[in-house]
LUMPA-236788 format. One record per residue: x, y, z of N, C-alpha, C, O in turn; residue in one letter. Coordinates in steps of 0.1 Angstrom, whole numbers, plus 2048, in hexadecimal, padded with zeros to 3 digits. Layout:
<pts>
XYZXYZXYZXYZa...
</pts>
This chain:
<pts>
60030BC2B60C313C3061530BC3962130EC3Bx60F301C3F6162FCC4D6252F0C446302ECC47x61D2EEC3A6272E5C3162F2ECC2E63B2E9C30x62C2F7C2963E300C22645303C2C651301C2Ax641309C38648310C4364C301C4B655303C54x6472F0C496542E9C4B65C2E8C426672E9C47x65D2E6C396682E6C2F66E2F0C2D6762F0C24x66E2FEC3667330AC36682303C4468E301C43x679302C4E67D2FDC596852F4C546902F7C58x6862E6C4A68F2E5C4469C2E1C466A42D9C4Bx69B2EDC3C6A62F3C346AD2FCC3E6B92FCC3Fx6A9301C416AD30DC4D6B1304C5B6BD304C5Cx6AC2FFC626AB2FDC726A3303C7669D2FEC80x6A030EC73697318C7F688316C80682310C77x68431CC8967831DC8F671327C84676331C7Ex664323C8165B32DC78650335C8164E32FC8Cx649341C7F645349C81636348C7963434FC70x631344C7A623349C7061B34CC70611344C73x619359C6D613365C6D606366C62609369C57x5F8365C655F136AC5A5EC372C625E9374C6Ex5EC37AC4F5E8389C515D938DC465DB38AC3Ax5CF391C495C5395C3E5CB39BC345D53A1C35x5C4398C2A5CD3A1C1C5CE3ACC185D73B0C11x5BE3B5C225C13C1C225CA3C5C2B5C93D2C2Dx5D63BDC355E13C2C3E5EF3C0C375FB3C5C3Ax5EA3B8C2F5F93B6C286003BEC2660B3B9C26x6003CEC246053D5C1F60D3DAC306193DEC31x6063D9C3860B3DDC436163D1C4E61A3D2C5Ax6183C5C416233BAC456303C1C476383C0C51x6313C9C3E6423C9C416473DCC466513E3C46x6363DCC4C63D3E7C5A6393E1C6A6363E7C74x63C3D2C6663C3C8C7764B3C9C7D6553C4C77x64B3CFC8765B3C7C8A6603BEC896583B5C8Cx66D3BAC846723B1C7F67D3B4C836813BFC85x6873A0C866953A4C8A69D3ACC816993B3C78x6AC3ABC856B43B3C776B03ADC6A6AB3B3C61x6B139EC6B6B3397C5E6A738EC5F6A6385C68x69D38FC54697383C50692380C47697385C3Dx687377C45683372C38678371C3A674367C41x66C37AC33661374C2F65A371C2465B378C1Ax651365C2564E35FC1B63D35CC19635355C20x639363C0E629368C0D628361C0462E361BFAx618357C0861434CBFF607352BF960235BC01x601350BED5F6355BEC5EA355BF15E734CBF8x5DF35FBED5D435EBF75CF353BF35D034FBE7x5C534BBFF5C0340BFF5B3344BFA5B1350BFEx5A8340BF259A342BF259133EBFE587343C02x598333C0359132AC1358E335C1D584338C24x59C33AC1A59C33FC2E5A234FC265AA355C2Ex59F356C1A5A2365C195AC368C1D5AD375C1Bx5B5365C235C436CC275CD367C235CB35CC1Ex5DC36DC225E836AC1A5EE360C2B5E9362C36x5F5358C275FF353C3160A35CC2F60B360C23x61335FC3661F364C3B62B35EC4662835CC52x63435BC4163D350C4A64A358C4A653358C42x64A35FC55659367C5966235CC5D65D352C62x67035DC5C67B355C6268035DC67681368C60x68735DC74690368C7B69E365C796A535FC82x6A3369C6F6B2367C6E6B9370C726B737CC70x6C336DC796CF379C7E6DC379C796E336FC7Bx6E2383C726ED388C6B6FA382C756FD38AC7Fx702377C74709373C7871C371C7271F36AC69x72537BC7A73037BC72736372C78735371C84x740366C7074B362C70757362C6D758365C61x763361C72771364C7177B355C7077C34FC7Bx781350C6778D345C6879934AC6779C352C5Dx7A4346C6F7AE34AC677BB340C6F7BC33CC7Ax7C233EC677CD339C697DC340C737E6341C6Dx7DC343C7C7E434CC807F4348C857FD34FC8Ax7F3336C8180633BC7D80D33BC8B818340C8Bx809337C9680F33DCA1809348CA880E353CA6x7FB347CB27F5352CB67FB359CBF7F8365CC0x803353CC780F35CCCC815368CC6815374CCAx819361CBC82236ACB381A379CAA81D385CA8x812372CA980137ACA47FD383CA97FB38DCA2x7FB384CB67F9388CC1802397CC27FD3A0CC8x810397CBB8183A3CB98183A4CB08223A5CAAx80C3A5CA980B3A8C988003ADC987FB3AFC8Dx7F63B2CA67EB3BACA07DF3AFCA07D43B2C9Cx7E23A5CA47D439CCA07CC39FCAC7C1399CABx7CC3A7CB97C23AACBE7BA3BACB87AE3BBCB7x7C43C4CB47BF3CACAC7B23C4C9D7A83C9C9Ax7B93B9C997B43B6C8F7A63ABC9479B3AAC90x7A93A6C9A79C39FCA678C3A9CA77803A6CA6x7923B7CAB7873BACAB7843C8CA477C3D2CA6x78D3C7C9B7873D0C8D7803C6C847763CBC7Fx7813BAC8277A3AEC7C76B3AEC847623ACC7Dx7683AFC8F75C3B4C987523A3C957473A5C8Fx754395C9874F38DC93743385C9773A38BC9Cx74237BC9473B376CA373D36ACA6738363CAEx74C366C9B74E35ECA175D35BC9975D35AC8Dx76B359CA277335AC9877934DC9C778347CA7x77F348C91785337C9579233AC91795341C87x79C334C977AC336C967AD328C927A3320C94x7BA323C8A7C3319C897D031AC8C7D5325C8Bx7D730FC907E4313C947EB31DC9C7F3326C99x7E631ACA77E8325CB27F6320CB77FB328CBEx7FC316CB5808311CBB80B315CC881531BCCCx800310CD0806315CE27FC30ACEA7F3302CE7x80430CCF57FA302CFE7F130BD0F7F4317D12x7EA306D137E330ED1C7EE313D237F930ED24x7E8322D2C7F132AD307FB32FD2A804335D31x7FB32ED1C806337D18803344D1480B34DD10x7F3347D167EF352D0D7E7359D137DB355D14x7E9366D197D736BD207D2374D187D3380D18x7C936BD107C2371D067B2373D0A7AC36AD0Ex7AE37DD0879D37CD07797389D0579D393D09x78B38BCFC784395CF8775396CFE76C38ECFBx7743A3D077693A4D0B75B39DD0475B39CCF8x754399D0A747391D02748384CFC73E37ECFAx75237FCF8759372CF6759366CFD761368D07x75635BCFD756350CFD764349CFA76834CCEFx76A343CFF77933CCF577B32ECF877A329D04x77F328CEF781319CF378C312CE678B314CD9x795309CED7A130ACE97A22F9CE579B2F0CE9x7AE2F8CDC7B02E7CDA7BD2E9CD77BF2F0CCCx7C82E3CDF7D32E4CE27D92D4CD97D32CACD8x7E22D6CD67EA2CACCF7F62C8CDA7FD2D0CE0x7F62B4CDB8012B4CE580D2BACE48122BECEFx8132BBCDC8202BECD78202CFCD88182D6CD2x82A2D4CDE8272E3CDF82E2EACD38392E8CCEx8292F0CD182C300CC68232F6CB78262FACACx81D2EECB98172E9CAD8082EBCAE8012EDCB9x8012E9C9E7F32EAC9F7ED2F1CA87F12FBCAFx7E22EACA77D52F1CB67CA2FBCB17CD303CA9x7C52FBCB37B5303CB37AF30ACBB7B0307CC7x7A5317CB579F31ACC5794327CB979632CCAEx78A329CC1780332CBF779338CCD776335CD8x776342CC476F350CD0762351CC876234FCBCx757353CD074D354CCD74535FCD874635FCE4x73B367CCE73536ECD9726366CDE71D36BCE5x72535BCD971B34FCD671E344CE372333BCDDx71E341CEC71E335CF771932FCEA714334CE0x71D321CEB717317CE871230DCF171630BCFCx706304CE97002F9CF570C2F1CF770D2EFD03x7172ECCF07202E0CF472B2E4CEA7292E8CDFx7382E1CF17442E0CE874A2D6CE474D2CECEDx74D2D3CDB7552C1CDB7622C8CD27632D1CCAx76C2BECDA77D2C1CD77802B2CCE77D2A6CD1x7872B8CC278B2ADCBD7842A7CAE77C2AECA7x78629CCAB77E298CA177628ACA477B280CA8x76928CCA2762282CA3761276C9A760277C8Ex76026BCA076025FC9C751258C9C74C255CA7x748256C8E741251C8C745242C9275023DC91x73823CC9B73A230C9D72922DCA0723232CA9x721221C9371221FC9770D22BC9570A22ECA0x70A235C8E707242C8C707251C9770225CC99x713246C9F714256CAB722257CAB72A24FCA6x724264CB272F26CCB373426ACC272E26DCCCx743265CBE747260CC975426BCC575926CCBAx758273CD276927BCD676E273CDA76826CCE2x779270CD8784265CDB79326BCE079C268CD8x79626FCE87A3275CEB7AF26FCE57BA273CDFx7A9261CE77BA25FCE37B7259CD47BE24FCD0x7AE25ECCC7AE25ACBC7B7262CB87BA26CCBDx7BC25BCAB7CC25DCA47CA26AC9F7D5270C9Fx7C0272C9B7B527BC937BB288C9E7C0292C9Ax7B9282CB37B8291CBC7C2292CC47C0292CD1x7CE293CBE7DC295CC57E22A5CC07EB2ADCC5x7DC2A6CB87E22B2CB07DB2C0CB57E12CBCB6x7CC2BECB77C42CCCBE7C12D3CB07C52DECADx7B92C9CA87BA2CDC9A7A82D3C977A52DBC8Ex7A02CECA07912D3C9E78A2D5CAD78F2D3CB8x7802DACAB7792E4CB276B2DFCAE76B2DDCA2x75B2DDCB47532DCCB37482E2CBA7432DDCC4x7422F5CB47372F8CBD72B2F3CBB7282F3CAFx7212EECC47122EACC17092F9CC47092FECCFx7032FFCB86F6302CB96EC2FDCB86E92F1CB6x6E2308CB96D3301CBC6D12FBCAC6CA2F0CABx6D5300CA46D5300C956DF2FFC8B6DE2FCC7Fx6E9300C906F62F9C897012F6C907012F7C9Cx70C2EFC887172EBC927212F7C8B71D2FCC81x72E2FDC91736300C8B7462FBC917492F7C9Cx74B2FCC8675B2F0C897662F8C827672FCC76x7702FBC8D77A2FEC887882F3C8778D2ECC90x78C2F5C7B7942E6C7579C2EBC7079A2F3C67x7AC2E6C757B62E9C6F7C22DBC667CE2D8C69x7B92D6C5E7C02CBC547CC2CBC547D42D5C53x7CF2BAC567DE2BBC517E12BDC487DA2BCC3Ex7F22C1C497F62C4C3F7FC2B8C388012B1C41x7FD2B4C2F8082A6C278142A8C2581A29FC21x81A2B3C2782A2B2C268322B4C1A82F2B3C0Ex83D2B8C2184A2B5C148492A5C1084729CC18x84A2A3C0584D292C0283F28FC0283E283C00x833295C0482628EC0282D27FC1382A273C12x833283C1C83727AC21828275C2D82726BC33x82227DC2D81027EC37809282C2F80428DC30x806278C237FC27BC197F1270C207E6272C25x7F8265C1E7EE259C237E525EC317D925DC32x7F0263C3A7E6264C487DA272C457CF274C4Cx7DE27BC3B7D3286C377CB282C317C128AC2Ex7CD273C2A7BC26CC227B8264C2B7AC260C2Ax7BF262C357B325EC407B0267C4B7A9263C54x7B5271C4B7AD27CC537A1285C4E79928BC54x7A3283C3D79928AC3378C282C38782289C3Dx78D272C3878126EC3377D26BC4977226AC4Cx78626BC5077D26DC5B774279C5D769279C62x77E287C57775290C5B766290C5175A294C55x76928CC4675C28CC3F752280C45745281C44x756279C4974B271C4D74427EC5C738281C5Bx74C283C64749286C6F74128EC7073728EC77x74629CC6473E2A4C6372E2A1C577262AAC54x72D295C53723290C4D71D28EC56711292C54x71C285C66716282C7170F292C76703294C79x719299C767112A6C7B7032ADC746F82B1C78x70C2ACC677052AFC5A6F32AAC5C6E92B1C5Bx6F429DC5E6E5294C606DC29DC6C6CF29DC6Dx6E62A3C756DD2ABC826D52B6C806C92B8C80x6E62C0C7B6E12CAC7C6E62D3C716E32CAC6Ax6EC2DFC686F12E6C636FF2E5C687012E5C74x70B2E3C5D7192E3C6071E2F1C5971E2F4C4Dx7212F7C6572E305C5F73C301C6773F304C73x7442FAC5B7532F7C5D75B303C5775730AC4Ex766305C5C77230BC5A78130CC5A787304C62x786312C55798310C577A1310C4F7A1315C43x7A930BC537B8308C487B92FAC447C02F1C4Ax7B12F7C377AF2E8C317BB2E2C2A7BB2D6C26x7C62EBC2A7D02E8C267CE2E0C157D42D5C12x7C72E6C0D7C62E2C037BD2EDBFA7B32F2BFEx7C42EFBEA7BC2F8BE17B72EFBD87BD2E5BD4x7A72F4BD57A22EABD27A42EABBF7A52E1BB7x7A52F5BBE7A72F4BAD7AF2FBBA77B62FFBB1x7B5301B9C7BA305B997BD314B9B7C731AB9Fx7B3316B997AD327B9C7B432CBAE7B7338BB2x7B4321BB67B8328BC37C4327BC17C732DBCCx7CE325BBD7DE328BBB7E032CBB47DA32BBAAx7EF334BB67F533FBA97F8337BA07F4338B95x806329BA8809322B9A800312B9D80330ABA6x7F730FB937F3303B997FA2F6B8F7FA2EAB90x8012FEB8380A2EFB7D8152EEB848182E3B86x8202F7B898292F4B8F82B2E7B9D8322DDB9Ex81C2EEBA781D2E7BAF8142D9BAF8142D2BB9x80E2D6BA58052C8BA38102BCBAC81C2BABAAx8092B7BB380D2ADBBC8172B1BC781E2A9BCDx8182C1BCC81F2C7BD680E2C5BDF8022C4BDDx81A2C3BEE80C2C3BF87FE2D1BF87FD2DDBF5x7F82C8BFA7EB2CEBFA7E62D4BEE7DE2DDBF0x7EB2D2BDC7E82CEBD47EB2C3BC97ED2C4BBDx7EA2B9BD37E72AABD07D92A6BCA7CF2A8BD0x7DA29EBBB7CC295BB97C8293BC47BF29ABC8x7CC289BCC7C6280BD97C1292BE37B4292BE2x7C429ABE87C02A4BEC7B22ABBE57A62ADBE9x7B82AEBDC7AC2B7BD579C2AEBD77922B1BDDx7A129FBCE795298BCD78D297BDB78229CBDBx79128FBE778C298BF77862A0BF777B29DBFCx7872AABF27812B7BF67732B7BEC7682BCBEFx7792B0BDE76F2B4BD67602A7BDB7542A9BDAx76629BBE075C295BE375729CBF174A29DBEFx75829FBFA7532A6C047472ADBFF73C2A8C01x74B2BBBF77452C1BF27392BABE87302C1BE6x7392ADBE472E2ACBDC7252A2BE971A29CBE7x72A2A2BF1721294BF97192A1C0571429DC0Fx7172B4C0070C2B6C057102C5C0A7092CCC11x71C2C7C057282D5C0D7252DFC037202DEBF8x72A2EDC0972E2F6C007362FABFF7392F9C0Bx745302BF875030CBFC748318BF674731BBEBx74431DC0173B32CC05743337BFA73D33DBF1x754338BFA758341BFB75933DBE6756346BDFx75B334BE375C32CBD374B32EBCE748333BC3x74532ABD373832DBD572E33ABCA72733ABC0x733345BD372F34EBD473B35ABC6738364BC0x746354BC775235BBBD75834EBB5762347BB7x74D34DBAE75233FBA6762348B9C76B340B9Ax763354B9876F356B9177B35CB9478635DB8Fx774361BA3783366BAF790360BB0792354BB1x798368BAF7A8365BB47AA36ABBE7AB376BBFx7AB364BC87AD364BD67B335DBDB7B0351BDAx7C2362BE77C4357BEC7C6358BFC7CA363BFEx7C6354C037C7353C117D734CC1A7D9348C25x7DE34DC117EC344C157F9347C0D7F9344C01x80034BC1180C34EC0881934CC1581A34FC21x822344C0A82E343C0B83634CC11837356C0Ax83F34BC20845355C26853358C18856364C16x858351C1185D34FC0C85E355BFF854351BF9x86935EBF686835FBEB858369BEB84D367BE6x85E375BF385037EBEE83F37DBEE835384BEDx84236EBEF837368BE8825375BE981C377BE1x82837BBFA819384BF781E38DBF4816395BF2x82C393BF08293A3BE782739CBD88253A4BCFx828391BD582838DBCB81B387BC681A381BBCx813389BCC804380BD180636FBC980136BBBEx80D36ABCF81035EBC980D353BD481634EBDAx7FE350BD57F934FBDF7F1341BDE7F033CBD2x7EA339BE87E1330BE67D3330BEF7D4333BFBx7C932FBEA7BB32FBF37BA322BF97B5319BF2x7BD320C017BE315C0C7B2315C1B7B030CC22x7AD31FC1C7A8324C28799326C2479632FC1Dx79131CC2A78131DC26776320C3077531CC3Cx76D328C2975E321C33757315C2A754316C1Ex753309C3374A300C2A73E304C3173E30CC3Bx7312FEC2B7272FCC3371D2F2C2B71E2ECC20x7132F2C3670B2E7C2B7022F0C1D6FF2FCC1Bx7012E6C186FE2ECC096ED2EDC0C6E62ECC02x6E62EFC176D52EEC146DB2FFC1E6D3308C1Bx6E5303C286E3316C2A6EA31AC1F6EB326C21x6F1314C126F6321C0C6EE32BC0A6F5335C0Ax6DE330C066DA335C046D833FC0E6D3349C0Bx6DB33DC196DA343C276EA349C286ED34AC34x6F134BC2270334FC2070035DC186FD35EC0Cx701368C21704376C1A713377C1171537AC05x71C374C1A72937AC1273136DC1972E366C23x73C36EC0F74A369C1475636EC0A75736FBFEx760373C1876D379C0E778375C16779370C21x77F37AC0E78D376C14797385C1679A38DC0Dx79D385C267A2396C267B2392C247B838EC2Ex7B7392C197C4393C147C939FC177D539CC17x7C83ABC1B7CC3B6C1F7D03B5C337D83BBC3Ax7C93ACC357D13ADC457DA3A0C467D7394C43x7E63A5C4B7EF39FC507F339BC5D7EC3A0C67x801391C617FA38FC6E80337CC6F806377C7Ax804375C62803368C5E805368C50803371C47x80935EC4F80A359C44800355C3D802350C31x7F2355C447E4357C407DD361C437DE369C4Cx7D6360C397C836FC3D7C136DC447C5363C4Ax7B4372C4A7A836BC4E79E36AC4079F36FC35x797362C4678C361C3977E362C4177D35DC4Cx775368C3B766369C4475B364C3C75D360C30x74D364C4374335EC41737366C47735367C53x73036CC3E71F371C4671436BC4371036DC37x70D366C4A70635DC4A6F6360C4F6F7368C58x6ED35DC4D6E0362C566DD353C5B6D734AC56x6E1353C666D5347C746CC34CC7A6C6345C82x
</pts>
């Protein structure tokens, strides 16, 4: 038993539980208290020692929130605190907040907040609320250097206030707002080398502990997430050089939770202020949860709320059992 419940531990992170029960109690296993959410896993009876092994995991039903908000200021008179806590999360990550400290007195009872400001005001920036402290925060993107993670203030990567890094006991979670490449593909080059810093970076995480990333990746990955995908082939953020990024990320150990789980979904999270484009749903899925590919099986849902407004993006969520 002690071998499966490490390779339980694993895959998971967590702590195991294990519980033997006589066989004539078995039946009285699953009126034990037990958290909301878990998992148990019954090996057969032994002839040695007459009892079944039983190995509870204590997982807890954890909600996530991303969203792009465009200007949280502006947001801010659109209902996003109404919408903040009708979404009820436990942990919501913003992109593009375009403000700098003190411009905003924002806070929701029970919440935690921590912010990543871009020098340049009314651009970029980051920030998440959590009803979760975490052990440590790190601002910015980290730079592999010798297999550690070094924050660098003045790397070319943390001027912008583009990521966010919480540590738990058992995963990391990162909210990341990708650049964008531009009219003219004119910041294509500097977004293939911000692709492959962040993949290296969050592969360093990866080796620790469980990675739940999020945000506005500024890129659809296939066809299926845009309304027109032959028109725009080689318009930013559906570029070869873009797509392919994403797709090698994804095979060196990632998931897209939300592709995942609705392999034939049309959904999109982003639409054009321009030309109708959401009464017209003429839209692009740009806005992800990744995670690592050994909790997908630990991922209840992910959707995307196209129905609230607010931005020029939706939110998109994530439930998860840790």
């Amino acid at each position: 038993p002690r071998q499966y419940s490490s390779k339980l531990d694993n895959a998971l992170g967590l702590a195991s539980v294990d519980c033997r029960l006589p066989q004539s109690e078995l039946g009285i296993a699953c009126r034990l208290p037990l958290p909301p959410v878990c998992t148990a896993i019954v090996f057969p009876r032994s002839a040695a020692v007459g009892y079944n092994t039983i190995i509870v995991k204590h997982l807890f039903n954890m909600k996530f929130i991303s969203w792009n908000v465009n200007g949280l200021r502006a947001c801010v008179g659109k209902n996003f605190k109404e919408t903040f806590t009708s979404l009820n999360a436990d942990f919501f990550c913003l992109q593009e907040t375009k403000m700098q400290a003190g411009q905003l007195d924002l806070e929701f009872d029970g919440y935690h907040s921590y912010w990543n400001y871009a020098e340049k005001k009314g651009y970029s920036g980051t920030a998440i609320f959590t009803r979760h402290e975490p052990l440590t925060v790190y601002y910015g993107l980290g730079s592999v250097v010798d297999g550690d993670i070094v924050y660098d203030e003045a790397s070319v990567h943390n001027h912008e206030g583009r990521v966010i890094t919480l540590e738990y006991e058992t995963f990391y979670l990162i909210t990341v707002y990708t650049p964008n490449s531009q009219d003219g593909l004119r910041r294509l080059d500097y977004r293939m080398e911000w692709e492959d810093a962040f993949r290296s970076y969050i592969k360093a995480l990866d080796s620790r502990k469980a990675v739940i990333f999020c945000g506005d990746l500024n890129v659809a990955h296939n066809e299926i997430d845009l309304k027109n995908p032959k028109t725009n082939r080689m318009n930013a953020g559906f570029t070869d050089q873009e797509r392919e990024k994403f797709s090698v990320l994804l095979s060196e150990g990632f998931a897209d939770t939300f592709r995942t789980l609705h392999p034939d979904d049309i959904l999109y999270s982003w639409w054009s202020y321009r030309f109708k484009a959401r009464e017209k749903n003429t839209g692009w899925r740009i806005d992800y949860f990744v995670c690592s590919q050994r909790i997908m099986p630990l991922v209840e849902s992910a959707s995307i709320h196209t129905a609230i407004h607010g931005s020029d993006h939706c939110p998109v969520e994530l439930v998860i059992n840790l």
